[in-house]
Jmol script that loads the backbone (N, CA, C; Angstrom):
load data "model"
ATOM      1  N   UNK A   1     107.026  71.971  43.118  1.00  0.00           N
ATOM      2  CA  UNK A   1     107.006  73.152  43.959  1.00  0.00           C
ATOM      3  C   UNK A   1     106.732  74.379  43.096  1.00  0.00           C
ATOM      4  N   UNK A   2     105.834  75.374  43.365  1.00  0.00           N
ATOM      5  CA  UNK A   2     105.759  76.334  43.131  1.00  0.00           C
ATOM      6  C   UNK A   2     106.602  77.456  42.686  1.00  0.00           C
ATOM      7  N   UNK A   3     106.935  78.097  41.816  1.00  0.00           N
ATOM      8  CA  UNK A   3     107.853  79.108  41.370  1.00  0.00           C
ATOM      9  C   UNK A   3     106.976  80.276  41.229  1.00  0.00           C
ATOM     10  N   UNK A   4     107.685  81.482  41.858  1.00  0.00           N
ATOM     11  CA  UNK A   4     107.003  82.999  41.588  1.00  0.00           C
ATOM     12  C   UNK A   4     107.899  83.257  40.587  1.00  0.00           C
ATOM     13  N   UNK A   5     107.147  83.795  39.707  1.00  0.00           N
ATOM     14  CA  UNK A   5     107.024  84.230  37.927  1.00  0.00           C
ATOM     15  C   UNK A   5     107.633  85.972  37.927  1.00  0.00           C
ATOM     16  N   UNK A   6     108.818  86.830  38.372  1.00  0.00           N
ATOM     17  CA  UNK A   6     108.882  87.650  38.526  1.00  0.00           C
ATOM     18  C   UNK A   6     109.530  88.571  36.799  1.00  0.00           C
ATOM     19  N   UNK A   7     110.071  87.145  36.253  1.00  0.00           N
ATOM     20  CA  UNK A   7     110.442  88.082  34.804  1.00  0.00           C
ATOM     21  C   UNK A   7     109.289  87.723  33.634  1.00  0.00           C
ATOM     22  N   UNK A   8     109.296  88.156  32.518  1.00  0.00           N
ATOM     23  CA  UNK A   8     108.559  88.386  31.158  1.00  0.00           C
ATOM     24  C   UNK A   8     109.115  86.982  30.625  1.00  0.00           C
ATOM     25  N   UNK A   9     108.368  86.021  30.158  1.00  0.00           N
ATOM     26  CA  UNK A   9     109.189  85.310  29.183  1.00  0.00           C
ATOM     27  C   UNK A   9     109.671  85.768  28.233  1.00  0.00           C
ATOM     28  N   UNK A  10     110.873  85.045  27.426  1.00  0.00           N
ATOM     29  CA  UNK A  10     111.649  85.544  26.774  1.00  0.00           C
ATOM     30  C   UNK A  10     110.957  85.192  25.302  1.00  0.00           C
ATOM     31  N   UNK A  11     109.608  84.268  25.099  1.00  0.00           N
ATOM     32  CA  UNK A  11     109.001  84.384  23.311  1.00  0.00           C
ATOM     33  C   UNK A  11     107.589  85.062  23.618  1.00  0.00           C
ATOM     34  N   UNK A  12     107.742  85.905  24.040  1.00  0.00           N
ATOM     35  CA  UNK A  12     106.669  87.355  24.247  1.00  0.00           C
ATOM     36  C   UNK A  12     105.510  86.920  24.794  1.00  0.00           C
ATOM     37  N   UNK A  13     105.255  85.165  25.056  1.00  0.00           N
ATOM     38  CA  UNK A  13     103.932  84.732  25.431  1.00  0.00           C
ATOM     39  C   UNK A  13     103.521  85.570  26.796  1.00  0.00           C
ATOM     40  N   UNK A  14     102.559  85.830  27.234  1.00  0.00           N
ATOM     41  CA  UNK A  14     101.671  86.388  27.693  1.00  0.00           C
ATOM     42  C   UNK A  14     101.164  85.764  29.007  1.00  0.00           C
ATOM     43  N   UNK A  15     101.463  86.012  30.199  1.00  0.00           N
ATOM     44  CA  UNK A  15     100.597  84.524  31.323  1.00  0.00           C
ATOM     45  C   UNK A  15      99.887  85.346  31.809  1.00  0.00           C
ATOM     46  N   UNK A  16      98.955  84.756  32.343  1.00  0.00           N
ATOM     47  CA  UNK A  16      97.617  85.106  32.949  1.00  0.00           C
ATOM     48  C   UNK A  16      97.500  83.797  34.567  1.00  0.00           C
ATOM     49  N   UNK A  17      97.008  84.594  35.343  1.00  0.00           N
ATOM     50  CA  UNK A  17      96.065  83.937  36.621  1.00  0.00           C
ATOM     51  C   UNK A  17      95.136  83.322  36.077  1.00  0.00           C
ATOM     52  N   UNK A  18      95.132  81.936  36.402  1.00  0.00           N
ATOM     53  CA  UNK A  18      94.355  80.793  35.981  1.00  0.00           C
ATOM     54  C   UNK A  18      92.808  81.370  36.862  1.00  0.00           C
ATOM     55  N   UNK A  19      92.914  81.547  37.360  1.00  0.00           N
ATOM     56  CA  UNK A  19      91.466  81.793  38.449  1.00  0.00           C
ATOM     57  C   UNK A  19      90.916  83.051  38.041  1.00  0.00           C
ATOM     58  N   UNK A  20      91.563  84.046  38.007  1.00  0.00           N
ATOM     59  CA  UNK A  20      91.231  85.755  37.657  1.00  0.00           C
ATOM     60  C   UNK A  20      91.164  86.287  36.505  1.00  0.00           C
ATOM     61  N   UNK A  21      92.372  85.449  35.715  1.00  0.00           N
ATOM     62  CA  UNK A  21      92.561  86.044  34.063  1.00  0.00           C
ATOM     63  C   UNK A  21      92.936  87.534  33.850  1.00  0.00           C
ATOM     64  N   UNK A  22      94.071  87.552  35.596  1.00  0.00           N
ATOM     65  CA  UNK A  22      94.930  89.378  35.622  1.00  0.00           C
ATOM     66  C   UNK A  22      95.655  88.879  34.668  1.00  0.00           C
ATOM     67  N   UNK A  23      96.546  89.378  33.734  1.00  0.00           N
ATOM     68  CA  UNK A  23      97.880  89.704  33.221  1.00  0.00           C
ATOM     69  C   UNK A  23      98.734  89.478  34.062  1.00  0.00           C
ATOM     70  N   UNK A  24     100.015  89.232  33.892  1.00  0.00           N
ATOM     71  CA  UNK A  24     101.323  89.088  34.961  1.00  0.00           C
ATOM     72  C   UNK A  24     101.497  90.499  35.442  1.00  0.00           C
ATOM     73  N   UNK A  25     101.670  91.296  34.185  1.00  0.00           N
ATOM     74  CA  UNK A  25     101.600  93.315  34.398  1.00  0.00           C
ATOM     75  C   UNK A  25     101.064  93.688  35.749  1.00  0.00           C
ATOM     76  N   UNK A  26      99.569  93.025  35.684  1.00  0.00           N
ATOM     77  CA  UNK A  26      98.538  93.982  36.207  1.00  0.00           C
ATOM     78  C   UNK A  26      98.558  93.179  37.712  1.00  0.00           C
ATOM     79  N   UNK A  27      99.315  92.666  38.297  1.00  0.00           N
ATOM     80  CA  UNK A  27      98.975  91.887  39.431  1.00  0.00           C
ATOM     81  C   UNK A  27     100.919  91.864  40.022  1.00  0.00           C
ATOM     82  N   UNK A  28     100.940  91.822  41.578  1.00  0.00           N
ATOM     83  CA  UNK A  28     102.093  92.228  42.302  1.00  0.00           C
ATOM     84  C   UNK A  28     102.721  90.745  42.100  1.00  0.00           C
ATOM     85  N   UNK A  29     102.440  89.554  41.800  1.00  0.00           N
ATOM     86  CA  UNK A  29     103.158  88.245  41.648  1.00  0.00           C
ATOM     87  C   UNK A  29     102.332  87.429  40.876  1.00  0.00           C
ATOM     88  N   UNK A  30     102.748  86.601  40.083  1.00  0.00           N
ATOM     89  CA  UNK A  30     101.889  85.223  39.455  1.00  0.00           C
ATOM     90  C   UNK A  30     103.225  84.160  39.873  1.00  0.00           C
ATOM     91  N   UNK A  31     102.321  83.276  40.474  1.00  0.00           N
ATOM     92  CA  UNK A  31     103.013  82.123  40.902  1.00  0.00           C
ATOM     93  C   UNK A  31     102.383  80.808  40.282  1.00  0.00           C
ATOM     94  N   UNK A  32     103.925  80.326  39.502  1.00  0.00           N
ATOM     95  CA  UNK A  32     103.325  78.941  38.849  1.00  0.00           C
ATOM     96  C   UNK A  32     102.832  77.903  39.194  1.00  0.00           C
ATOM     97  N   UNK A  33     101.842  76.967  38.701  1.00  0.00           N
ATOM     98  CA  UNK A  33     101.593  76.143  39.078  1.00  0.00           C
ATOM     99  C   UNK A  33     102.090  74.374  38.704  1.00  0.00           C
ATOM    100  N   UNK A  34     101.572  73.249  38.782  1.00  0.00           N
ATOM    101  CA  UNK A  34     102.141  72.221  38.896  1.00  0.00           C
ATOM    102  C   UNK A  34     102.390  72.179  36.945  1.00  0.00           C
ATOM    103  N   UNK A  35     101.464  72.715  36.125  1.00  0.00           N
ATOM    104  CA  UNK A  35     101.283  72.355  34.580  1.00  0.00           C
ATOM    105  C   UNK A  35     102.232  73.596  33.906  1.00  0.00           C
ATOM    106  N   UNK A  36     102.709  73.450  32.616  1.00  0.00           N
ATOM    107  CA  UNK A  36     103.272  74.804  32.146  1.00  0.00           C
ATOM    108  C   UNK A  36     102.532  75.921  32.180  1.00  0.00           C
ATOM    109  N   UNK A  37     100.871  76.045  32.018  1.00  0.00           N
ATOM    110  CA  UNK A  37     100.343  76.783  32.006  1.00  0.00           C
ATOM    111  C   UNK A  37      99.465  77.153  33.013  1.00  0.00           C
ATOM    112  N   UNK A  38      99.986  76.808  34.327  1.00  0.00           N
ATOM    113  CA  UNK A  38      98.763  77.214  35.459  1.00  0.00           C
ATOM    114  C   UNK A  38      99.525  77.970  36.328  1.00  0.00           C
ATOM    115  N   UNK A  39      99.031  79.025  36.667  1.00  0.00           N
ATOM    116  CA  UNK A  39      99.395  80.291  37.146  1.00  0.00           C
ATOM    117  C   UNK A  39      98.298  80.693  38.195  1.00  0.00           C
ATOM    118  N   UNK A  40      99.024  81.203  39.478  1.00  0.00           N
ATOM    119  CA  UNK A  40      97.709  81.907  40.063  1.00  0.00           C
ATOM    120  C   UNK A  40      98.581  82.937  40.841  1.00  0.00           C
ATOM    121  N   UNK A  41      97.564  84.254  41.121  1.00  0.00           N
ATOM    122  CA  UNK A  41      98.375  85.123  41.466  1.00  0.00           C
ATOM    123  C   UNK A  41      98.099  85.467  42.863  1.00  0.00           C
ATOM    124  N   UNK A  42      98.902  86.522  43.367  1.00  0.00           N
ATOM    125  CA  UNK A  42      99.010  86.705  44.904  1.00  0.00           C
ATOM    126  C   UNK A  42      97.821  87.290  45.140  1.00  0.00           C
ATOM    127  N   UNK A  43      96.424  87.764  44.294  1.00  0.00           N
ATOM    128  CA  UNK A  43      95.479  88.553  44.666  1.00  0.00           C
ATOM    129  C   UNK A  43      94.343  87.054  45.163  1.00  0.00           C
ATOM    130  N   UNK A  44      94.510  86.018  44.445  1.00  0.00           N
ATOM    131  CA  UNK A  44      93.552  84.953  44.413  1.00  0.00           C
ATOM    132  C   UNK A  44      93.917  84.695  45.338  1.00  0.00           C
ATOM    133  N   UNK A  45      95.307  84.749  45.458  1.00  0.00           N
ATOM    134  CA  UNK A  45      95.575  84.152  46.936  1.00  0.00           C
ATOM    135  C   UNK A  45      95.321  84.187  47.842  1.00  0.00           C
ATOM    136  N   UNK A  46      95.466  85.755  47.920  1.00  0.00           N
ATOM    137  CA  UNK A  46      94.829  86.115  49.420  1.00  0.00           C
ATOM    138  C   UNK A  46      93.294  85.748  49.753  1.00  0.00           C
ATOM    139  N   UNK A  47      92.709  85.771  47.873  1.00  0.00           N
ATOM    140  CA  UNK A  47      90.923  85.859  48.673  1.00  0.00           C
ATOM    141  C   UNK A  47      91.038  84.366  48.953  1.00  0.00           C
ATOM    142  N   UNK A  48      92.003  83.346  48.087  1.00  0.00           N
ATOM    143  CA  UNK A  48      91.540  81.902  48.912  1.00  0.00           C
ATOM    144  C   UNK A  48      91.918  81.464  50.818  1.00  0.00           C
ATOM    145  N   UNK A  49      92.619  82.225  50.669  1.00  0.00           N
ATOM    146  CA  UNK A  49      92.911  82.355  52.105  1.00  0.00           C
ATOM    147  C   UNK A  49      91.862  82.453  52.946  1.00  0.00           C
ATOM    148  N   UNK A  50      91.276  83.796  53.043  1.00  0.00           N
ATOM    149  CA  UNK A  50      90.578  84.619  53.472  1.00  0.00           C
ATOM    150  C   UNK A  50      89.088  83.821  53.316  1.00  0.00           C
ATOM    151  N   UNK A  51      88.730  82.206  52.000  1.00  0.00           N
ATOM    152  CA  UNK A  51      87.796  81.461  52.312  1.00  0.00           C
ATOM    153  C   UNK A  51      87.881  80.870  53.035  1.00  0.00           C
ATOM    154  N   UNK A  52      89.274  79.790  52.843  1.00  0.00           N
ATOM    155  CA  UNK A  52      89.509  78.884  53.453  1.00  0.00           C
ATOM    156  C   UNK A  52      89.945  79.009  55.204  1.00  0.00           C
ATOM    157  N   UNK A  53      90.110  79.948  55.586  1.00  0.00           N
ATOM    158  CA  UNK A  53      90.816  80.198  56.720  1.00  0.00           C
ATOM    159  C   UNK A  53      89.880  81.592  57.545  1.00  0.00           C
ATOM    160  N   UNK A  54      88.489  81.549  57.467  1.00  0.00           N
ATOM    161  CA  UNK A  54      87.833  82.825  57.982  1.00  0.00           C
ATOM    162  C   UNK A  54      87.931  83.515  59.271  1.00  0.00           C
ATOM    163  N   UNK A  55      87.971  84.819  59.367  1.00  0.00           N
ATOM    164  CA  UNK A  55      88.190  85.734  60.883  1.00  0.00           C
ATOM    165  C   UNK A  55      87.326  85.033  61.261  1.00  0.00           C
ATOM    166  N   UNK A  56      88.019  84.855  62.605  1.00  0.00           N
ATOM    167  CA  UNK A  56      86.678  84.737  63.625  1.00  0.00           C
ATOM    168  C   UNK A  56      87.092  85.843  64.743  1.00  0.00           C
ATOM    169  N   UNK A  57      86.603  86.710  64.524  1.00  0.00           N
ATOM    170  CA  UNK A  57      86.332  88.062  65.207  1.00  0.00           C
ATOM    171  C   UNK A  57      85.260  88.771  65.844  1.00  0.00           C
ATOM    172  N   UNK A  58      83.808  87.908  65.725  1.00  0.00           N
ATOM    173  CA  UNK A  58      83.151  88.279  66.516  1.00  0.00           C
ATOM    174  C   UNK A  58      82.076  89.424  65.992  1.00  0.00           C
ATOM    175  N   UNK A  59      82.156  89.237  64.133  1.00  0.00           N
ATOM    176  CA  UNK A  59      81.155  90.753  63.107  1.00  0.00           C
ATOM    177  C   UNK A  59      80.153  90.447  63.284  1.00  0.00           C
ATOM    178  N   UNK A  60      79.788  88.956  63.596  1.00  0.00           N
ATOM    179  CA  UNK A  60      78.330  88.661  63.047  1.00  0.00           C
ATOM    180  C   UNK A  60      77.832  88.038  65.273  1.00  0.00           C
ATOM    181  N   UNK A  61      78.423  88.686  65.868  1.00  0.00           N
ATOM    182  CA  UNK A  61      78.186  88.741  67.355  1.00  0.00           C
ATOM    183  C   UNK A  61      77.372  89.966  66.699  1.00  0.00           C
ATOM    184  N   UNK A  62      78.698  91.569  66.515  1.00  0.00           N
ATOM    185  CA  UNK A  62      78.889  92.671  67.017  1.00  0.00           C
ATOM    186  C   UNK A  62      77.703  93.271  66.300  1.00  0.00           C
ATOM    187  N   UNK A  63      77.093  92.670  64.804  1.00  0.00           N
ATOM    188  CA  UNK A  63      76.281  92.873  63.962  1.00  0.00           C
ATOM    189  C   UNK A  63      74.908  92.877  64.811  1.00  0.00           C
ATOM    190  N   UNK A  64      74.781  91.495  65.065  1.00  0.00           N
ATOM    191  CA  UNK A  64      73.359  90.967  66.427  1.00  0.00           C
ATOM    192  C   UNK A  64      73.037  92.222  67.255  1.00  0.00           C
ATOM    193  N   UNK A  65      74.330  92.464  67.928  1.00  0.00           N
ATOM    194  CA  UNK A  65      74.635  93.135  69.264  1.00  0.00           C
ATOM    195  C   UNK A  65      74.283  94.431  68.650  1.00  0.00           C
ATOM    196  N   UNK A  66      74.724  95.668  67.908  1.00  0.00           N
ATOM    197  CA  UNK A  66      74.145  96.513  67.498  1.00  0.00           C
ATOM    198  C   UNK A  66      72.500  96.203  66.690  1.00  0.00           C
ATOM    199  N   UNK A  67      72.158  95.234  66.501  1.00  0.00           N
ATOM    200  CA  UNK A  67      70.457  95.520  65.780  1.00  0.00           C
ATOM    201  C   UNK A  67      69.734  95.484  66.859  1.00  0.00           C
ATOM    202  N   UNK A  68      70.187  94.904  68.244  1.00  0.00           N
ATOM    203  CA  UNK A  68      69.440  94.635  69.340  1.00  0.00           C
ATOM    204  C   UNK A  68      69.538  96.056  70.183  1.00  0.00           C
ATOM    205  N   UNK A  69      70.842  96.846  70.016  1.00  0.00           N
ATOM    206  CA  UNK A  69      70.189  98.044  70.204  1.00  0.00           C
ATOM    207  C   UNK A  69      69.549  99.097  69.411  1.00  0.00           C
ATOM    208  N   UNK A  70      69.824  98.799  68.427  1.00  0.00           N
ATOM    209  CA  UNK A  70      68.597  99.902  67.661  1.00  0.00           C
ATOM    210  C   UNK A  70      67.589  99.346  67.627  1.00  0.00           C
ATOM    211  N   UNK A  71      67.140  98.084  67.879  1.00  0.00           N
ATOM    212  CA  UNK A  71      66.059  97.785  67.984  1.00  0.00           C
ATOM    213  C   UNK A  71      65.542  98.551  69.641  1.00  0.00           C
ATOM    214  N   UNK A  72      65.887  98.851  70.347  1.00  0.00           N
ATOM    215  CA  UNK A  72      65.676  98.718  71.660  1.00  0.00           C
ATOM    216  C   UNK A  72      66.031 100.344  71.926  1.00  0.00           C
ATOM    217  N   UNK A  73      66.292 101.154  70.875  1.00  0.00           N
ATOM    218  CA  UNK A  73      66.599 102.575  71.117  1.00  0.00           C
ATOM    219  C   UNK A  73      65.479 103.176  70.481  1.00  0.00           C
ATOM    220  N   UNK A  74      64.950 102.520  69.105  1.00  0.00           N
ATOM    221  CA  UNK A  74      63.902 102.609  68.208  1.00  0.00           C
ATOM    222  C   UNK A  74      62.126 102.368  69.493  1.00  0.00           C
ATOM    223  N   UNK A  75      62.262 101.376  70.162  1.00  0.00           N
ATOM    224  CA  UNK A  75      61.063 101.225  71.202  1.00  0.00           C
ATOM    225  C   UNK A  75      61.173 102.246  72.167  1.00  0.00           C
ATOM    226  N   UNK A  76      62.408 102.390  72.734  1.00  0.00           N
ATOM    227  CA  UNK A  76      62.410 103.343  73.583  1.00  0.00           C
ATOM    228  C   UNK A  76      61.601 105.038  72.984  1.00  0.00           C
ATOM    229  N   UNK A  77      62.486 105.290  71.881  1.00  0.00           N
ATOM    230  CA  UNK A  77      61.799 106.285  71.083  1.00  0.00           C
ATOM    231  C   UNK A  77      59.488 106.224  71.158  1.00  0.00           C
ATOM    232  N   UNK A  78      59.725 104.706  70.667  1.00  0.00           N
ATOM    233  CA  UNK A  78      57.908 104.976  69.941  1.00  0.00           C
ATOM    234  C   UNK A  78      57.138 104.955  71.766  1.00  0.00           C
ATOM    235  N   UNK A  79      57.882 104.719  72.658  1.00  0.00           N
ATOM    236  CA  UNK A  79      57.392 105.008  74.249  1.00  0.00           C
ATOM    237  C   UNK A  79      57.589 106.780  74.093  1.00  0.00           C
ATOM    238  N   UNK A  80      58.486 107.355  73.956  1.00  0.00           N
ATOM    239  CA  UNK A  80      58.238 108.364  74.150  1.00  0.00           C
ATOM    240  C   UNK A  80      57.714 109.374  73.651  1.00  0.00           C
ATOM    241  N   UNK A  81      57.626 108.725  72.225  1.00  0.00           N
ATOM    242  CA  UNK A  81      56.257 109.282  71.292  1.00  0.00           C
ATOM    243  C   UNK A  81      55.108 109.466  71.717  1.00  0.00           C
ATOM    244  N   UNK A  82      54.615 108.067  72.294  1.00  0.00           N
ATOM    245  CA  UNK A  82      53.384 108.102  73.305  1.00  0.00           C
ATOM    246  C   UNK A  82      53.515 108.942  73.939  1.00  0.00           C
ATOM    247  N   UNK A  83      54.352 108.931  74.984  1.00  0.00           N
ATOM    248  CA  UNK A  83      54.321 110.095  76.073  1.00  0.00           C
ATOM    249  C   UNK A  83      54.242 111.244  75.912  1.00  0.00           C
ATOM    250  N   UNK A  84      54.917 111.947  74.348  1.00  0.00           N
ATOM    251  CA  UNK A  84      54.661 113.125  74.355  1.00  0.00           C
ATOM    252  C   UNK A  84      53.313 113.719  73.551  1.00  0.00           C
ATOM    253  N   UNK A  85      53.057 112.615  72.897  1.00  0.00           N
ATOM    254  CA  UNK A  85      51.752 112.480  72.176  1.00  0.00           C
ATOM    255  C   UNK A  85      50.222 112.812  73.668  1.00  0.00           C
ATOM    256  N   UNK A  86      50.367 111.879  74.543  1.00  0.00           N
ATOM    257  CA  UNK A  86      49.884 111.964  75.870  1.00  0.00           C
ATOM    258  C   UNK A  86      49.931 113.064  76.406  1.00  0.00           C
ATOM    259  N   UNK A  87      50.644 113.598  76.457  1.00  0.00           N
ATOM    260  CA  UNK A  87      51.184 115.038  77.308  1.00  0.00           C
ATOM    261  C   UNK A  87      50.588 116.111  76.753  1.00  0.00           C
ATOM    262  N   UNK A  88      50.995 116.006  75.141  1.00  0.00           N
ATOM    263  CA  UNK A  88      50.102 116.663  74.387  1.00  0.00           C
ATOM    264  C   UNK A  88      48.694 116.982  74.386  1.00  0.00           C
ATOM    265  N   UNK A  89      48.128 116.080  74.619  1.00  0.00           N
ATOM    266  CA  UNK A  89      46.644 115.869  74.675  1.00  0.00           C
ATOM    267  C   UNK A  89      46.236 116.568  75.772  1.00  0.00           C
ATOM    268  N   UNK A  90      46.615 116.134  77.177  1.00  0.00           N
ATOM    269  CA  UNK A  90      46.376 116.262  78.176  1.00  0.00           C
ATOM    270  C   UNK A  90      46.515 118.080  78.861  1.00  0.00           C
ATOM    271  N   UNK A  91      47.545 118.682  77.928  1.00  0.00           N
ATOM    272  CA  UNK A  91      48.445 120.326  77.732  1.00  0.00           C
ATOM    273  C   UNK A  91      46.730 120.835  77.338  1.00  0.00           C
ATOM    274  N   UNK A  92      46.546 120.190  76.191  1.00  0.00           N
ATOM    275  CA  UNK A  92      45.462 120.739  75.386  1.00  0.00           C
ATOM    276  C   UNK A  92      44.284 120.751  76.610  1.00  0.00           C
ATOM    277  N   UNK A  93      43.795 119.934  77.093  1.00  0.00           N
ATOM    278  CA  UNK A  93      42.227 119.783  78.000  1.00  0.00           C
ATOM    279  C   UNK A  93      42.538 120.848  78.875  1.00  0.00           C
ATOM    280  N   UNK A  94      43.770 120.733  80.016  1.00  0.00           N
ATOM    281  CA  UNK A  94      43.921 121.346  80.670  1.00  0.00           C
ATOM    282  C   UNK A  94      43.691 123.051  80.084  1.00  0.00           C
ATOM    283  N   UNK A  95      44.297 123.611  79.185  1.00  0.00           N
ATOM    284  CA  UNK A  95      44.600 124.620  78.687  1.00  0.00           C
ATOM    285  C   UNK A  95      42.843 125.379  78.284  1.00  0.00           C
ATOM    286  N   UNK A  96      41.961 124.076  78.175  1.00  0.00           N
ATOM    287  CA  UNK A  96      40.371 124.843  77.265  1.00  0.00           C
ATOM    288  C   UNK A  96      39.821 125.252  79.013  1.00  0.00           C
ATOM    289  N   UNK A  97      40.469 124.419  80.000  1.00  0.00           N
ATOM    290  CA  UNK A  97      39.519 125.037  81.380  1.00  0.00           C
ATOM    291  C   UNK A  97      39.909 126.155  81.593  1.00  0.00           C
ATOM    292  N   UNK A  98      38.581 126.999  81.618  1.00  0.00           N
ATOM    293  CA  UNK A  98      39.269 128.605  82.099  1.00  0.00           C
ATOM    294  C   UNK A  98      39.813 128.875  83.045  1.00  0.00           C
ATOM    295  N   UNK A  99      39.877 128.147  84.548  1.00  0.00           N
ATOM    296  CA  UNK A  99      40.410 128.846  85.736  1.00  0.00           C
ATOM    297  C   UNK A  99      42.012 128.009  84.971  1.00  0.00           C
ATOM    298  N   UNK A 100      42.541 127.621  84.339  1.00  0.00           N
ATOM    299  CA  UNK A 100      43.858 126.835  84.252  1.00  0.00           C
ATOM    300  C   UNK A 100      44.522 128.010  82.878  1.00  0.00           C
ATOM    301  N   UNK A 101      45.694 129.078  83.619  1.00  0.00           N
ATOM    302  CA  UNK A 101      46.863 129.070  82.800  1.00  0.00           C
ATOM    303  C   UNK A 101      48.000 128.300  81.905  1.00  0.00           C
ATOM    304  N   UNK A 102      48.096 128.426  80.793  1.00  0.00           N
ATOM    305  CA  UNK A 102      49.145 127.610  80.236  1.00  0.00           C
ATOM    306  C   UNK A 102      50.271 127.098  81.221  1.00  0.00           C
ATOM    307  N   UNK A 103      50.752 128.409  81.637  1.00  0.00           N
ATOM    308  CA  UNK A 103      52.017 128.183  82.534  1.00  0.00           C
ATOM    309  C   UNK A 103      51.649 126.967  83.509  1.00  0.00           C
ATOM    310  N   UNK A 104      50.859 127.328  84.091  1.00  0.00           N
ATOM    311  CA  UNK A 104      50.540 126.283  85.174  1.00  0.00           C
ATOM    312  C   UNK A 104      50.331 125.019  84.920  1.00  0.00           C
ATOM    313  N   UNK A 105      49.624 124.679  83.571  1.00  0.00           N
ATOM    314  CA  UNK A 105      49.484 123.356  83.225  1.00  0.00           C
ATOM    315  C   UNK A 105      50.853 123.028  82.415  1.00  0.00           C
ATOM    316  N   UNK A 106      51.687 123.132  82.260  1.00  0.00           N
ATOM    317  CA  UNK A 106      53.219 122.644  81.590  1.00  0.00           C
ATOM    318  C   UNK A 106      53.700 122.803  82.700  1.00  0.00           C
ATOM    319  N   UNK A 107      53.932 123.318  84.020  1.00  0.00           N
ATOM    320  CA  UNK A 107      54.572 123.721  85.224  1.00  0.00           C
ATOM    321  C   UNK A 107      54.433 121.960  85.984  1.00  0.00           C
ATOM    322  N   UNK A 108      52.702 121.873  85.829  1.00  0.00           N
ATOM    323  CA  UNK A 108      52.228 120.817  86.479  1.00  0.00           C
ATOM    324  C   UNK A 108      52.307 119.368  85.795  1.00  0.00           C
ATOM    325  N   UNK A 109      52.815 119.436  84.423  1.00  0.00           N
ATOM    326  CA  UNK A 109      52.565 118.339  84.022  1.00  0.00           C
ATOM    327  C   UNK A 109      54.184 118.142  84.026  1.00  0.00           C
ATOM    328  N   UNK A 110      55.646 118.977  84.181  1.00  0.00           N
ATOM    329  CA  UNK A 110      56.575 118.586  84.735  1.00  0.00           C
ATOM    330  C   UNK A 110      56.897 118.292  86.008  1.00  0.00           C
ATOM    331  N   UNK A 111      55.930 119.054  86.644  1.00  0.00           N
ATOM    332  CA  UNK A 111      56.057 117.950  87.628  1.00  0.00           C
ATOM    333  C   UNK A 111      55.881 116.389  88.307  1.00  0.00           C
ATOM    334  N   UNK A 112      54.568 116.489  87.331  1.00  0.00           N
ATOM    335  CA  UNK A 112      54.494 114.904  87.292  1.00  0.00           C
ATOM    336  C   UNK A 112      55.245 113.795  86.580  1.00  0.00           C
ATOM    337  N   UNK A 113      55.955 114.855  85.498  1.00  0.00           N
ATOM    338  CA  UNK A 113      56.609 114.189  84.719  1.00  0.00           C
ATOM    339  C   UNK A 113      57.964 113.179  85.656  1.00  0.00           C
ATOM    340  N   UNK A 114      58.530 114.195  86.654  1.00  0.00           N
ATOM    341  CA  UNK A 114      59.871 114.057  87.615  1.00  0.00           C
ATOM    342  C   UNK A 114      59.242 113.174  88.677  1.00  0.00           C
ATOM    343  N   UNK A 115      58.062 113.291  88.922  1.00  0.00           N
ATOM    344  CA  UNK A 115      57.637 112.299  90.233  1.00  0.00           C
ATOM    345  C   UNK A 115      57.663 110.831  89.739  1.00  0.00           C
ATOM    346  N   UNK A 116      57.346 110.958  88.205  1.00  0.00           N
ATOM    347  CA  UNK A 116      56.713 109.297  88.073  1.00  0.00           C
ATOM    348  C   UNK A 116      57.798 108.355  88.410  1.00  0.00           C
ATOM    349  N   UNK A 117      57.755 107.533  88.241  1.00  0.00           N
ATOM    350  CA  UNK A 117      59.077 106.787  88.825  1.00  0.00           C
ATOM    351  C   UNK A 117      59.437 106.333  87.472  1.00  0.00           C
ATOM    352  N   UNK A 118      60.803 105.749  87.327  1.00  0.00           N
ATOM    353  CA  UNK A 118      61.575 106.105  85.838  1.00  0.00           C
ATOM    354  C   UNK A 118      61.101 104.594  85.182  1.00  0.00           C
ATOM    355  N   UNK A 119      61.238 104.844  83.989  1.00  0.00           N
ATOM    356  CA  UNK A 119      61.058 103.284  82.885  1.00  0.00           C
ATOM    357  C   UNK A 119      61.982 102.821  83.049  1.00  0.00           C
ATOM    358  N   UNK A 120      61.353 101.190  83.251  1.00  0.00           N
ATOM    359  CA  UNK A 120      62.164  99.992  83.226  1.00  0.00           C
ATOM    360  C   UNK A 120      63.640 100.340  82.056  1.00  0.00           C
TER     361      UNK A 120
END
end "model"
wireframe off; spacefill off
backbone 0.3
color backbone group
């Protein structure tokens, strides 16, 4: 059975975490192992835990689930690039005909903007 190592030996030897190679000092427990010299400490511990025993919490759902919307916020965007790229163009033609005021052509092209019927 296992023993936690909480005092200094008494002929100044020195133990170390068999896995990490912390100092006894530098680490919150070293717990012995089956040999005089095998030691592992509460930090290994936890990460063997934390292999052997993994969250299942749902990061590598929530990971998916957010790239699928930036993927899908990112398209939405390069649509409305077009559109304003489009709009642009269209500001411009309107604007070189002489009977057509600026006002009127940005007046008119919000309006069409509100009629169209909305994206999927």
């Amino acid at each position: 059975m296992a023993d936690d190592i909480d005092e200094k030996p008494r002929d100044g030897t020195v133990r170390y975490c068999s896995f990490c190679q912390k100092r006894q000092d530098d680490v919150e427990k070293l717990i012995a192992g089956p040999g005089p010299s095998l030691f592992v400490c509460n930090e290994c511990v936890d990460l063997l835990w934390d292999i052997c025993h993994p969250r299942d919490d749902g990061d590598e759902q929530k990971i998916s689930a957010d790239e699928t919307a930036l993927r899908d916020v990112y398209l939405r965007l390069v649509e409305l690039e077009t559109d304003v790229k489009s709009m642009l163009v269209r500001i411009e033609e309107r604007a070189q005909a002489p009977q057509a005021g600026r006002r009127q052509v940005i007046e008119q092209l919000v309006k069409e903007r509100r009629t169209r019927p909305p994206d999927p």
